[in-house]
C-alpha positions in Angstrom: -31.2 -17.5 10.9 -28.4 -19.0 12.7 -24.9 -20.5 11.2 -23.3 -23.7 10.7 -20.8 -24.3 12.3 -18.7 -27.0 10.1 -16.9 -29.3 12.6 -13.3 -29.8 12.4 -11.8 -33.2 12.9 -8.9 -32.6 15.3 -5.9 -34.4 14.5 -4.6 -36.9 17.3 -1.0 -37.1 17.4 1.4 -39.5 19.8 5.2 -38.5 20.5 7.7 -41.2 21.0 11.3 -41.0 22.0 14.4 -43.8 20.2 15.2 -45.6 22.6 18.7 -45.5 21.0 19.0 -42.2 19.5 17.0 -40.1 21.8 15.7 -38.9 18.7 11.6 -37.4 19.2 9.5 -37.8 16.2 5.2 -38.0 16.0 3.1 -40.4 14.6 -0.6 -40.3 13.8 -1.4 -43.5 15.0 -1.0 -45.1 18.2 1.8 -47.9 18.5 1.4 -51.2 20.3 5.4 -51.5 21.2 6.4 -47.9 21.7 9.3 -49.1 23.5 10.5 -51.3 20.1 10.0 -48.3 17.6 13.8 -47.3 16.3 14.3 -43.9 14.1 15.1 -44.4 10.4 18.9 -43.5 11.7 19.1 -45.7 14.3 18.1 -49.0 11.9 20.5 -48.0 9.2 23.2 -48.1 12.3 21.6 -51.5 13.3 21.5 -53.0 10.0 23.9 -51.0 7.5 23.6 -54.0 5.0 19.4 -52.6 4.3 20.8 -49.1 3.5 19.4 -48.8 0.4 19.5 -44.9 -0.1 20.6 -43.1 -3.2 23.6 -41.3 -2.7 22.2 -37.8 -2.8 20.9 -38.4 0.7 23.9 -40.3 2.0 25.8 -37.5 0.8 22.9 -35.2 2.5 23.5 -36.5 5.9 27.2 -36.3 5.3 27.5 -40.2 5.5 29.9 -42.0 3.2 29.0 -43.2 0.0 29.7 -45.9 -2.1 29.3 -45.1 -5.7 29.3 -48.5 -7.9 30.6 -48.0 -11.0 28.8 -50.3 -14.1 
């Protein structure tokens, strides 16, 4: 009797660079514009208005936060 051999799928990964940040990170998939793909940290410096995170993670990354009072 011989064994089976169960076939692992092997992940394929792609590593991009921020174009504005220098910042590497890896996705799973391939992207179409690699040169147009900006870190989460380089949007919320482009667009400061969409930053939308609580204020644990602002606080996290040492940024300053605005705490609205109700």
């Amino acid at each position: 009797m011989g064994y089976r051999s169960k076939r692992r799928r092997e992940k394929v990964t792609y590593d991009y660079q921020c174009s504005l940040t220098n910042e590497a990170y890896v996705l799973t998939e391939k992207a179409a514009n690699p040169k147009d793909l900006l870190s989460v940290k380089a949007y919320y410096e482009m667009h400061p208005e969409m930053d939308d995170r609580p204020a644990v993670v602002k606080k996290k990354l040492g940024l300053p936060t605005t705490e609205e009072k109700h």
